[in-house]
C-alpha positions in Angstrom: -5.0 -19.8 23.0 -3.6 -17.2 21.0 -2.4 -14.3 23.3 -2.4 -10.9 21.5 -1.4 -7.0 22.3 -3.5 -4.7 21.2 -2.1 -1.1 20.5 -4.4 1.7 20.0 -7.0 -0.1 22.1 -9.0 2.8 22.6 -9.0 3.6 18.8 -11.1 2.6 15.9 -9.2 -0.1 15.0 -8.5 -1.4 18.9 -11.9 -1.9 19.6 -12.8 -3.6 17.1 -9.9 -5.9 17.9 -11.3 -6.4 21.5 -14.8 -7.0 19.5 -13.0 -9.9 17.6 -11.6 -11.1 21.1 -14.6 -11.2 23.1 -16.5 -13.5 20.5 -13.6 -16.1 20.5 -12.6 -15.5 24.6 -12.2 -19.1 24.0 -8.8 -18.4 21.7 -7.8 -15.2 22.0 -6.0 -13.6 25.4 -5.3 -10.2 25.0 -2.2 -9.7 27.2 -1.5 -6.1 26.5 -3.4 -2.7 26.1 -2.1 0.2 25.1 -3.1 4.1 24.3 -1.9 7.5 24.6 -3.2 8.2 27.9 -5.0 6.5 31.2 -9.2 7.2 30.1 -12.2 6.0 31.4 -12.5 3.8 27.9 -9.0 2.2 29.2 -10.1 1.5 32.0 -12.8 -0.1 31.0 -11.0 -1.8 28.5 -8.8 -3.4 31.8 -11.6 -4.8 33.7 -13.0 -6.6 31.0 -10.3 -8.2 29.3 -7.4 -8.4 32.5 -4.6 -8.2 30.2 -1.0 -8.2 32.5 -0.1 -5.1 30.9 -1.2 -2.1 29.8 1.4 0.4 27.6 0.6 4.4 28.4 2.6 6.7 26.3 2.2 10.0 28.4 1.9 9.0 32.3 2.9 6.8 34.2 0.1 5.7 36.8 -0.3 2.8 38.9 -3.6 0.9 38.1 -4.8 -2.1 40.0 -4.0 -6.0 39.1 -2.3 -4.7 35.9 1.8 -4.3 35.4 2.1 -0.5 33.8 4.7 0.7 30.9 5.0 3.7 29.8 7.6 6.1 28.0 11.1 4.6 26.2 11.9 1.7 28.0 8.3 0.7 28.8 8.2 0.6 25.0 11.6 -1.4 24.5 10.0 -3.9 27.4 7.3 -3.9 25.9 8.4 -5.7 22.3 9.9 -8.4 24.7 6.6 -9.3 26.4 5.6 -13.1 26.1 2.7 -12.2 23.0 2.2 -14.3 19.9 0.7 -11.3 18.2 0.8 -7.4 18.6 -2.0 -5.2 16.6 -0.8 -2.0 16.0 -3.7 0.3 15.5 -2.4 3.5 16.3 -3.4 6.3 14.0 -0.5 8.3 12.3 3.2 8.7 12.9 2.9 8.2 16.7 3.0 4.1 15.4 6.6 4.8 14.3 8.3 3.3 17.0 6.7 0.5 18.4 6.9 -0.7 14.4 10.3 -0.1 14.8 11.0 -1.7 17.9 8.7 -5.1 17.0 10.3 -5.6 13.7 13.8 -5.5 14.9 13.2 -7.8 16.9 11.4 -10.3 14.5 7.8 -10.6 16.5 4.8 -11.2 14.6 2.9 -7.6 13.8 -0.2 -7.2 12.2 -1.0 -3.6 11.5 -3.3 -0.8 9.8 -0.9 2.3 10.4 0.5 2.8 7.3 2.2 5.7 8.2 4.6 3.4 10.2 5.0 1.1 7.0 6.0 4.4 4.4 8.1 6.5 6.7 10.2 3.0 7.8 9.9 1.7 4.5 13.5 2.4 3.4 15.0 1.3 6.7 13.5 -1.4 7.8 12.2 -3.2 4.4 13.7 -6.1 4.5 11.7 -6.6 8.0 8.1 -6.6 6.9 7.9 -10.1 6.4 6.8 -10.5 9.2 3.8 -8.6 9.2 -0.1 -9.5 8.3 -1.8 -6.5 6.8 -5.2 -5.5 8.6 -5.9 -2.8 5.8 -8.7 -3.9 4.4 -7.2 -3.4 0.8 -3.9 -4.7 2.2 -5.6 -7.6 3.6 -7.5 -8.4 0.5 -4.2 -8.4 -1.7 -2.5 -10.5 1.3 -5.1 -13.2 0.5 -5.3 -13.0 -3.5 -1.5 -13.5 -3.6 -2.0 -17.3 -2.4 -3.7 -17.8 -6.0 -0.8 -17.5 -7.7 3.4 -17.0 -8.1 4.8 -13.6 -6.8 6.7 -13.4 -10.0 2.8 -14.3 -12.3 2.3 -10.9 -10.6 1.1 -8.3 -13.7 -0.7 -5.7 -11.4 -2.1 -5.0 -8.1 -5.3 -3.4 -8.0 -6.8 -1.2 -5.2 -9.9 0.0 -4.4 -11.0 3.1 -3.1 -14.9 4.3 -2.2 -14.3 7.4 -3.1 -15.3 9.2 -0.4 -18.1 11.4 0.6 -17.5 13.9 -2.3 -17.2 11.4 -5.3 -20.2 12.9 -7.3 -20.0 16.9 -5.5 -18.7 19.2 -8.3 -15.5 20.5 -8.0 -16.0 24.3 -7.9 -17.7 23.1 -4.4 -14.9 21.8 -2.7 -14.2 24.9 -1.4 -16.8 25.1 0.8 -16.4 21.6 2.4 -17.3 21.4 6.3 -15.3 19.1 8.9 -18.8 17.5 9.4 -19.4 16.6 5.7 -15.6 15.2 5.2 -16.2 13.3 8.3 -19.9 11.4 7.0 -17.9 8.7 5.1 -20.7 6.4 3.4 -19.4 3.4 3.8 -16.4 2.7 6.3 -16.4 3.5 10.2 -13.0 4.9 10.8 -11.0 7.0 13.0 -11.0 11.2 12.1 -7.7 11.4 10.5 -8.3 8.2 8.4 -11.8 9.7 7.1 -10.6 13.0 6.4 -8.0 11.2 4.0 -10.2 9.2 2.6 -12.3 12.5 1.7 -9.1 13.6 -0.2 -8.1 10.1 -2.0 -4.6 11.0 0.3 -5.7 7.1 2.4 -5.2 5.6 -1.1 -2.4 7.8 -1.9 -0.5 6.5 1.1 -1.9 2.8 0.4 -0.1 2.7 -2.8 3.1 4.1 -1.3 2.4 1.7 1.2 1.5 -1.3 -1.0 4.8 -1.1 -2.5 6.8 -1.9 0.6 4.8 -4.3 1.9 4.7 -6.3 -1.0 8.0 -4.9 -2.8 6.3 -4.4 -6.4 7.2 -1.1 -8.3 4.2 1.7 -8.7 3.7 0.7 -12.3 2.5 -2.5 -10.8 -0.2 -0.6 -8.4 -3.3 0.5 -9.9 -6.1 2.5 -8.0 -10.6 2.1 -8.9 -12.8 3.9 -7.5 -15.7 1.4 -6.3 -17.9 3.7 -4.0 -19.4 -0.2 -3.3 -16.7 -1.2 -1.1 -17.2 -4.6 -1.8 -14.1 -5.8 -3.6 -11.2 -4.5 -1.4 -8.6 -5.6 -3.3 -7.6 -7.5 -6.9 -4.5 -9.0 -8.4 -4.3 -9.7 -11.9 -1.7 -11.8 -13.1 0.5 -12.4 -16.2 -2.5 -14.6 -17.7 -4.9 -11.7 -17.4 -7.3 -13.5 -14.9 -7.9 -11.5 -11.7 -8.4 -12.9 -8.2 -10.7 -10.8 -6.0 -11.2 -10.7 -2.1 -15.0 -9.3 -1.6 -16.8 -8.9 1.5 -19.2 -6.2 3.8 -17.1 -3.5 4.4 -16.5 -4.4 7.6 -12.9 -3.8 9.4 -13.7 -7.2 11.8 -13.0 -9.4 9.0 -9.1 -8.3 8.3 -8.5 -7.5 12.0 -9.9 -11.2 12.4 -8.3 -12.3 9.7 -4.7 -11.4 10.8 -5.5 -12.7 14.3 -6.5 -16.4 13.2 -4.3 -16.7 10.2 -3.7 -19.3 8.1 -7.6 -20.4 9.7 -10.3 -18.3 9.1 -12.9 -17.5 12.3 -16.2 -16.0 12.6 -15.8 -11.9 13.1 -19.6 -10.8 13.8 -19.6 -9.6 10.1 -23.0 -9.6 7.9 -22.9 -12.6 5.4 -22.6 -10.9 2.2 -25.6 -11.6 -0.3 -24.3 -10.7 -3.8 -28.2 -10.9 -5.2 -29.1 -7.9 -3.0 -26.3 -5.8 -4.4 -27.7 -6.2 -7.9 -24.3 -4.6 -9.9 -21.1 -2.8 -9.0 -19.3 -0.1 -10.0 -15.9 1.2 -10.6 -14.4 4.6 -12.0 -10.9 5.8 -12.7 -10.2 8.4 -10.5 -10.5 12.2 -11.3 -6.9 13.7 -10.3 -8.2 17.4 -11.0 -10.6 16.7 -7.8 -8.1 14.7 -5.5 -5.0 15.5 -6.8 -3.5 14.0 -3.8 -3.5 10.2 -4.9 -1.4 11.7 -7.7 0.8 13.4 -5.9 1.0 10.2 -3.7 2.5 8.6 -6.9 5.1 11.1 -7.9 6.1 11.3 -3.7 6.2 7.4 -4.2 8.6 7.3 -6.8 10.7 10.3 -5.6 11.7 7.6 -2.8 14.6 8.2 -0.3 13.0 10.9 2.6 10.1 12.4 0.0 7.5 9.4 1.9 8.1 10.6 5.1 8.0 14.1 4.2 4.4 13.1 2.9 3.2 11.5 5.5 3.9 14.4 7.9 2.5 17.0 6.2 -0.8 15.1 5.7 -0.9 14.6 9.0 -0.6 18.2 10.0 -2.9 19.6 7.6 -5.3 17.2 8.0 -5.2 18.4 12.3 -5.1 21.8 10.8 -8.1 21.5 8.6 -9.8 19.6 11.6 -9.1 22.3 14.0 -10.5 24.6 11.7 -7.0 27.0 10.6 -7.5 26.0 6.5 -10.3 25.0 4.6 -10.6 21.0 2.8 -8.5 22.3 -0.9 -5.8 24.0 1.6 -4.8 20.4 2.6 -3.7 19.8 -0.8 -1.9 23.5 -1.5 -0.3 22.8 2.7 1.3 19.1 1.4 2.3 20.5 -2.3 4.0 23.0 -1.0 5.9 21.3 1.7 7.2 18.4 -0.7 8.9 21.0 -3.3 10.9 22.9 -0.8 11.8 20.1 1.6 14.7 17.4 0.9 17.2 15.5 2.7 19.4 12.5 2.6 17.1 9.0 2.5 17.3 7.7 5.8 19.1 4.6 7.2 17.6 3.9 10.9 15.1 5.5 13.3 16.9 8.5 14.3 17.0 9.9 10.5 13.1 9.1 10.5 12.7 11.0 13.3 15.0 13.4 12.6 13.1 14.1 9.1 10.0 14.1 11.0 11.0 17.0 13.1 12.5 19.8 10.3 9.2 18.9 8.5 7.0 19.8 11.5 9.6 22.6 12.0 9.2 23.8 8.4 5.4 23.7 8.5 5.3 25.5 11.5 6.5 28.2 10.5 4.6 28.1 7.0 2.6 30.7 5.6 -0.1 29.8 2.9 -1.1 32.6 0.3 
C-alpha cells in the first residue's frame, strides 16, 4: 500500500490524482489533502478518501475525523508526515514552499508545478533528484532517458500542441477572448496552465524547467509543435536514434506513472490505436506569433534571479488578462517589459526567492503599459 499526499486536491491535476487512487484503492492510501481553502469539493474529497490530514493554507477550521494543518508550521509538519509520496499539483508560485520544504528534507515529490522547479532552481538544484516529473513532456523524457547513457544525451526534444491559435493569423491576435484562449483542443488543464499554453509561455517555462530537472544546457532543449499531442516527449542521442514516449493525451498516465514507479498500472486511459491516427505532424514554432517561448530561452540563459522574475510576471498578466485589465498580446508587452528593468542578485535560499517575488509583484503593480 502506497500511501500518498495529494496537494492541490481540488485542482486539475489533484483530481485526477484521486481518479488514479480510487481505481487502485487496493494500493494507493491517500493520507493527506490539501487546498487553498475549506470547499464543498474538499469536503467531498474527505469523506471519500478519509485521509488523516488535510493541509488548508488560509483557515484554520476543525473538520470531523480528520487532523487539520494550516499556515507555517502546519506546512513544516506537514513535510514530516508518515507519506511515501507527496503530489504537488498546485498551480503557480503558491507551490514554492512546500517544494522547498519536501526537498530539504529529502522526501519523495512528484510534481507538475513548474513554477516551483524554475524559481528554486538555483537554490535547491542539487535536490531534485528526488523528484518524478508528472508533466506530461517531463514524464515522457523521465522515461526515454532509461534507453540510454546521460552523457549519449545529444538533445532533448519537447513537444508542444500549439495551442488553440496555431493556424489563426497573427494580425488577429489582438482580438483574442478569455473564452477562446481557454478552448484548448487537446489537453484538460487548469486556467492559468491553458492560458500559457495559448501563448507557447507553458513551453517556455518547460524548457527553463527541463534544464533543472535534468541539468542539460538550453542548446540541448529543442521545442515541436505537434498539435497531435501524441508524442510528449523525445530524446535523441549521440547516435542520432530517438526514443519516443507516445500516448492519449491524457494527464492519468504521468500522474499514475509517478505514483507506481518503477511498475507501470492501469490509469483509466484510452488504449491508443496508432491506425486510427493515420499520420502526425510537427512544425517549428513561429516566434513572431508566441514570442514568449523565445523570450523563455533568452530569460533561461540570463540565469541567476531572471527565472523567477519570469515566472511572476506570467503569472500576473496571465490573472490580468483573465480578469479582463489587458488584452491576450499585452501578456507578452506586460512580461517583456518587466524582465528589462528588473534585476537582482541570483538567490541562495527561500527568502531571496521570496524576496525577488515580492519587488516583482511590487514593480508590476505599480506598472503602466502604453
Amino acid at each position: 500500500m502506497k500511501r500518498i499526499g495529494v496537494l492541490g486536491s481540488t485542482g486539475s491535476i489533484g483530481t485526477q490524482t484521486l481518479d488514479v487512487a480510487r481505481i487502485h484503492k487496493d494500493k494507493i492510501k491517500v493520507e493527506l489533502l490539501s487546498a487553498s481553502k475549506v470547499s464543498d469539493k474538499l469536503l467531498e474529497q474527505i469523506r471519500e478518501f478519509k485521509p488523516k490530514y488535510v493541509y488548508v493554507c488560509e483557515q484554520n477550521k476543525d473538520i470531523d475525523g480528520v487532523k487539520v494543518l494550516s499556515g507555517e508550521e502546519g506546512l513544516k509538519e506537514l513535510v514530516e508526515l508518515d507519506i511515501d509520496l507527496y503530489i504537488n499539483g498546485i498551480s503557480g508560485i503558491a507551490g514554492i514552499k512546500p517544494t522547498y520544504y519536501l526537498l530539504q528534507k529529502n522526501r519523495n515529490l512528484a510534481t507538475a508545478n513548474k513554477e516551483a522547479i524554475i524559481c528554486l532552481g538555483e537554490v535547491l538544484g542539487n535536490k531534485y533528484k528526488n523528484i518524478i516529473p508528472i508533466d506530461s513532456e517531463h514524464s515522457a523524457i523521465f522515461q526515454c532517458m532509461f534507453s540510454g547513457r546521460r552523457e549519449d544525451i545529444k538533445k532533448i526534444i519537447l513537444t508542444a500542441s500549439g495551442g488553440p491559435f496555431l493556424n489563426l493569423p497573427l494580425d488577429e491576435f489582438k482580438n483574442i477572448t478569455v473564452e477562446q484562449a481557454l478552448n484548448h483542443p487537446k489537453w484538460k488543464m487548469g486556467r492559468k496552465v491553458t492560458i500559457d499554453s495559448a501563448t507557447l509561455m507553458n513551453k517556455g517555462l518547460e524548457v527553463i524547467e527541463a534544464h533543472y530537472l535534468f541539468n542539460l544546457p538550453y542548446k540541448k532543449i529543442d521545442v515541436v509543435i505537434h498539435p497531435d499531442s501524441i508524442i510528449h516527449g523525445l530524446i535523441q542521442f549521440n547516435d542520432n536514434s530517438i526514443i519516443a514516449n507516445i500516448s492519449s493525451p491524457d494527464m492519468r498516465i504521468p500522474i499514475s506513472y509517478a505514483i507506481s514507479f518503477p511498475e507501470r498500472w492501469f490509469n483509466g486511459s484510452d488504449e491508443l490505436d496508432l491506425t486510427d491516427i493515420g499520420k502526425l505532424e510537427f512544425f517549428k514554432p513561429d516566434y513572431k506569433k508566441f514570442p514568449l517561448l523565445k523570450l523563455a530561452y533568452y530569460v533561461g540563459e540570463k540565469a541567476g534571479a531572471y527565472p523567477i522574475i519570469l515566472t511572476v510576471s506570467d503569472e500576473i498578466a496571465v490573472n490580468m488578462f483573465l480578469e479582463g485589465k489587458i488584452k491576450f498580446t499585452d501578456i507578452y508587452r506586460l512580461i517583456q517589459t518587466v524582465i528589462e528593468n528588473l534585476d537582482f542578485e541570483t538567490p541562495k535560499n527561500l527568502n531571496d526567492v521570496l524576496n525577488i517575488i515580492e519587488e516583482t509583484e511590487r514593480f508590476i503593480k505599480n506598472l503602466k503599459l502604453n
